[in-house]
C-alpha positions in Angstrom: 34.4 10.2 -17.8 34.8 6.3 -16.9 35.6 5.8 -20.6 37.8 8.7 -21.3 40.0 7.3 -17.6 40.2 3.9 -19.4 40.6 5.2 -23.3 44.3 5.1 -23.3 44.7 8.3 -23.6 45.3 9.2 -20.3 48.6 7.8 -17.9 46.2 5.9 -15.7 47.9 3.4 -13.2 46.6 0.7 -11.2 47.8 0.3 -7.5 50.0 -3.2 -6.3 46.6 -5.2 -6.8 46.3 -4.1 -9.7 43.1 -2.1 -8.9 42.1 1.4 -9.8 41.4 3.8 -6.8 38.5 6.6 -7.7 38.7 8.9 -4.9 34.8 9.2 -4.5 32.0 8.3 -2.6 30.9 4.6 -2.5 27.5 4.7 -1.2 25.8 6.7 -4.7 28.8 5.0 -6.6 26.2 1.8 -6.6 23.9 3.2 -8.4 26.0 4.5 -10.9 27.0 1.0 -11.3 23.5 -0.4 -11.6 22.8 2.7 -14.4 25.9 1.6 -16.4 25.1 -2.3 -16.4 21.3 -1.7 -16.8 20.9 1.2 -19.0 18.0 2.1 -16.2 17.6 3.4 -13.1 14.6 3.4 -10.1 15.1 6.3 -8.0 12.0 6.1 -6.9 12.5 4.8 -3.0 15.4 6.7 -2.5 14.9 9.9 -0.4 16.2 13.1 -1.5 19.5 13.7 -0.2 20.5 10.3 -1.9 19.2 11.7 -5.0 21.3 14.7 -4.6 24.3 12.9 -3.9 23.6 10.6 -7.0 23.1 13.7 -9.2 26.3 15.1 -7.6 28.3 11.6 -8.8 26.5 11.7 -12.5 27.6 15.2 -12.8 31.1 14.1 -11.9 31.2 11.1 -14.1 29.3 13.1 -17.0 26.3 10.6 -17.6 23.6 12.7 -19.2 21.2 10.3 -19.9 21.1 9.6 -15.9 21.4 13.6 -15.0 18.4 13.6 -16.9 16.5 11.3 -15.2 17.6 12.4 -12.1 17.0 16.2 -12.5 13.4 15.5 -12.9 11.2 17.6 -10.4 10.8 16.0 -7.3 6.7 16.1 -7.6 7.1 13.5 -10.4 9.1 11.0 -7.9 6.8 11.9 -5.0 3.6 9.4 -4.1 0.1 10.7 -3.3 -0.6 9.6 0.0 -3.7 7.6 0.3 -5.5 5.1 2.1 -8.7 2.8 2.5 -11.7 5.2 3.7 -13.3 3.9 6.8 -16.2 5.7 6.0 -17.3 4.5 2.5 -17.0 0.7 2.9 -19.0 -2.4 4.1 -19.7 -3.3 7.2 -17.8 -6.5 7.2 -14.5 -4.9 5.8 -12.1 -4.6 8.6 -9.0 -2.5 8.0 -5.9 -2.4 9.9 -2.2 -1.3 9.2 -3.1 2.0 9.1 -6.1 1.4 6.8 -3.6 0.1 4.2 -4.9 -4.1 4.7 -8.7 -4.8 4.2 -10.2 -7.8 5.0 -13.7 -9.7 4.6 -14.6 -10.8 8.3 -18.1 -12.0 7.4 -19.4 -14.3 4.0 -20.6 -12.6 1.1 -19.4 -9.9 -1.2 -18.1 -6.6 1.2 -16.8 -3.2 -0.8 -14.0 -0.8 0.1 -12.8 2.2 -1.7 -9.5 4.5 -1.4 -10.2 8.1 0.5 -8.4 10.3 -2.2 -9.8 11.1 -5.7 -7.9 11.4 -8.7 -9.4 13.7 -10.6 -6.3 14.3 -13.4 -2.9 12.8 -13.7 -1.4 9.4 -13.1 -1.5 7.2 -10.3 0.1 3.8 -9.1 -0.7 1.6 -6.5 0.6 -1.8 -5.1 -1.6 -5.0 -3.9 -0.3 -8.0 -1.9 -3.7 -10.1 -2.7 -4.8 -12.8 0.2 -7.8 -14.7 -1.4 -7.3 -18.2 0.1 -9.3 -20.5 -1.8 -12.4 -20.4 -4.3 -14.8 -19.5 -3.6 -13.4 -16.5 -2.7 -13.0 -13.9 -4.8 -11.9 -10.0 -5.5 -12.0 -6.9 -7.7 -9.7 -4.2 -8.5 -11.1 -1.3 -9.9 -11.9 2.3 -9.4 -15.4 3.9 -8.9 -16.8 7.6 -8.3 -16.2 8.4 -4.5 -20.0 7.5 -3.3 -21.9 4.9 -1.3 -22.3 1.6 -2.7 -24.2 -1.6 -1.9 -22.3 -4.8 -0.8 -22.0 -6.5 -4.5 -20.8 -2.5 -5.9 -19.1 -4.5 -8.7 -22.6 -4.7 -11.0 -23.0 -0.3 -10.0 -22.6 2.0 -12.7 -20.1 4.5 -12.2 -17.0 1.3 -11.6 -14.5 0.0 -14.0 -12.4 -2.8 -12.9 -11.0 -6.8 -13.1 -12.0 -9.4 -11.1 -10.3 -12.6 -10.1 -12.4 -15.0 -12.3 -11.8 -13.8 -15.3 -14.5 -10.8 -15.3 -14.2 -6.8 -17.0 -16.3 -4.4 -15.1 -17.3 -1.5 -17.2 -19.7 1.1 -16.0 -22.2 -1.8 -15.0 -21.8 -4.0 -17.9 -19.5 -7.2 -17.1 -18.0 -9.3 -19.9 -15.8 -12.2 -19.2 -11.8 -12.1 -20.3 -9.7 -14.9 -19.7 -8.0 -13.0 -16.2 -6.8 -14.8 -13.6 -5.8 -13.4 -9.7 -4.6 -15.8 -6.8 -3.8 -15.8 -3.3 -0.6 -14.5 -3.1 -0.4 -12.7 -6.2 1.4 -9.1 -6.3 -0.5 -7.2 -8.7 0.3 -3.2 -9.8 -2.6 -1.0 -11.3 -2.1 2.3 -12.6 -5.0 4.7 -13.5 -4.5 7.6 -16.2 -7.4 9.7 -15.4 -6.1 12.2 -18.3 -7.0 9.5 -20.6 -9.5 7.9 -19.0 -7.1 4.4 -18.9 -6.9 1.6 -16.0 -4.0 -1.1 -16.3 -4.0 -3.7 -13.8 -0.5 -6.2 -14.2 -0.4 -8.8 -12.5 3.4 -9.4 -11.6 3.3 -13.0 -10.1 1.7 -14.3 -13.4 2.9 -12.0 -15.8 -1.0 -10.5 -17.0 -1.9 -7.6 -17.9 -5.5 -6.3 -18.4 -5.7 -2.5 -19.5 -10.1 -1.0 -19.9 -9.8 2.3 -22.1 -12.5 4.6 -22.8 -13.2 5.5 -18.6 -15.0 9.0 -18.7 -12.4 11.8 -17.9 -12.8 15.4 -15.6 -14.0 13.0 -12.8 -12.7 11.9 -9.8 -12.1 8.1 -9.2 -10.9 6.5 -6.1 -9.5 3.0 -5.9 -12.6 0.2 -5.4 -12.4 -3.1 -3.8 -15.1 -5.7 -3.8 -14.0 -8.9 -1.6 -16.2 -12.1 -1.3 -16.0 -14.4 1.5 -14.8 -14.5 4.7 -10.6 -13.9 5.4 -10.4 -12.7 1.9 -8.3 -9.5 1.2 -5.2 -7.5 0.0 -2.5 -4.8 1.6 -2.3 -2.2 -0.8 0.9 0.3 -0.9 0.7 3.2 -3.1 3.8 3.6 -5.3 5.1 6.2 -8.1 4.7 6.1 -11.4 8.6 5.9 -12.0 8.2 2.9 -9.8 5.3 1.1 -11.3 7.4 1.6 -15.3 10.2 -0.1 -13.5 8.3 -2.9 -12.3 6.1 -3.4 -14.9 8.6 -3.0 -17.8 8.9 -6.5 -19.0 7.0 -8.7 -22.0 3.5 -9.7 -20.3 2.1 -13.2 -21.4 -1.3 -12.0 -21.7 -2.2 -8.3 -22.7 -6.2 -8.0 -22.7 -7.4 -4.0 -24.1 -10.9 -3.3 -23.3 -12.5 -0.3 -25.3 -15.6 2.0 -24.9 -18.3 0.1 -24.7 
């Protein structure tokens, strides 16, 4: 529509500022712009009545490519609502923010794990990692929904990174040249229909993807923290929202099959 207004073939005037007037609504008429300069869009923290009205302007304007995006079903955009179980975790792990920050209070290695399974599908979440200074230490993984023992990173049953520069798999650990600081954001998304785990680290561009995870089971997100004050906030996300932010040319890109 835009392009057709502008083509010439229509008598289109500007006003005495020389500036066209589109009688429509400016708050969705930013993201129309952000669609027509980036060829993209994240809908993804935008609640549903924005999204309508966004649709409503698309429509109007005749974008497809955006209508499509945005006529998705709304069970794709929506997030799985999970958080750190206070039942399945060490002793030393104290959780706050609504069981969304864990932290080591006590020295040695302590385990946490997410209280929903994801048994099929995809799922994203988001980690704000605090792991001062070595020697402390953490892991990002998933693991079966069970009890563990304080070092659950060497348990069969967990797949995961670690921040010095170790691949869990199943039990058996192999060392990758990975790297996680304190104050890294990091974004991991599990596939359990293919049985994939990507975790990117966004702060230094890494990414480290383990293939070959047994499917038809349900894994929860698994933490393992070493040391006293270390830990992470986690937020879980959409998918839609972990593509946009992790759609970008990663410096590192480490693939770790079946063992």
């Amino acid at each position: 529509m835009l392009s057709a207004m502008f083509s010439g073939r229509f008598a289109v005037e500007p006003d005495e500022n020389g500036e066209f007037f589109i009688d429509r609504n400016g708050r969705p008429f930013v993201y129309i712009l952000d669609y027509l300069r980036n060829g993209e869009l994240d809908v993804s923290d935008t609640d549903e009545a924005l999204r309508r009205q966004i649709l409503r302007e698309a429509t109007f304007y005749n974008l497809i490519p955006l209508i499509n995006i945005l006529s998705v079903t709304p069970k794709q955009h929506d997030v799985v609502q999970w958080s750190l179980d206070a039942t399945l975790k060490s002793v030393n792990i104290f959780l706050s923010n609504k069981s969304l920050t864990a932290v080591n209070i006590d020295e040695g290695h302590a385990y946490v794990m997410g209280n929903t399974p994801f048994e099929t599908g995809q799922h994203a979440w988001k980690l704000e990692v605090s792991i001062p200074t070595s020697p402390h230490w953490i892991l990002i993984g998933i693991s079966r929904q069970r009890r563990h023992k304080d070092n659950s990173y060497s348990d069969n049953g967990l797949w995961g990174v670690s921040s010095c520069s170790q691949h869990y798999y199943d039990g058996v650990v192999s060392t990758e040249p990975t790297n996680i600081k304190h104050g890294d954001t990091v974004y991991v998304l599990l596939d359990a229909d293919t049985g994939t785990l990507c975790v990117n680290n966004i702060t230094l561009g890494w990414r480290d993807e383990i293939r070959g995870i047994p499917t038809g089971v349900g894994y929860v997100p698994h933490f393992n923290l070493y040391d006293k004050c270390s830990g992470f906030t986690l937020t879980p996300v959409t998918v839609q929202h972990y593509q946009h932010k992790t759609k970008r040319k990663w410096k590192k890109r480490h693939i770790k099959g079946a063992w």
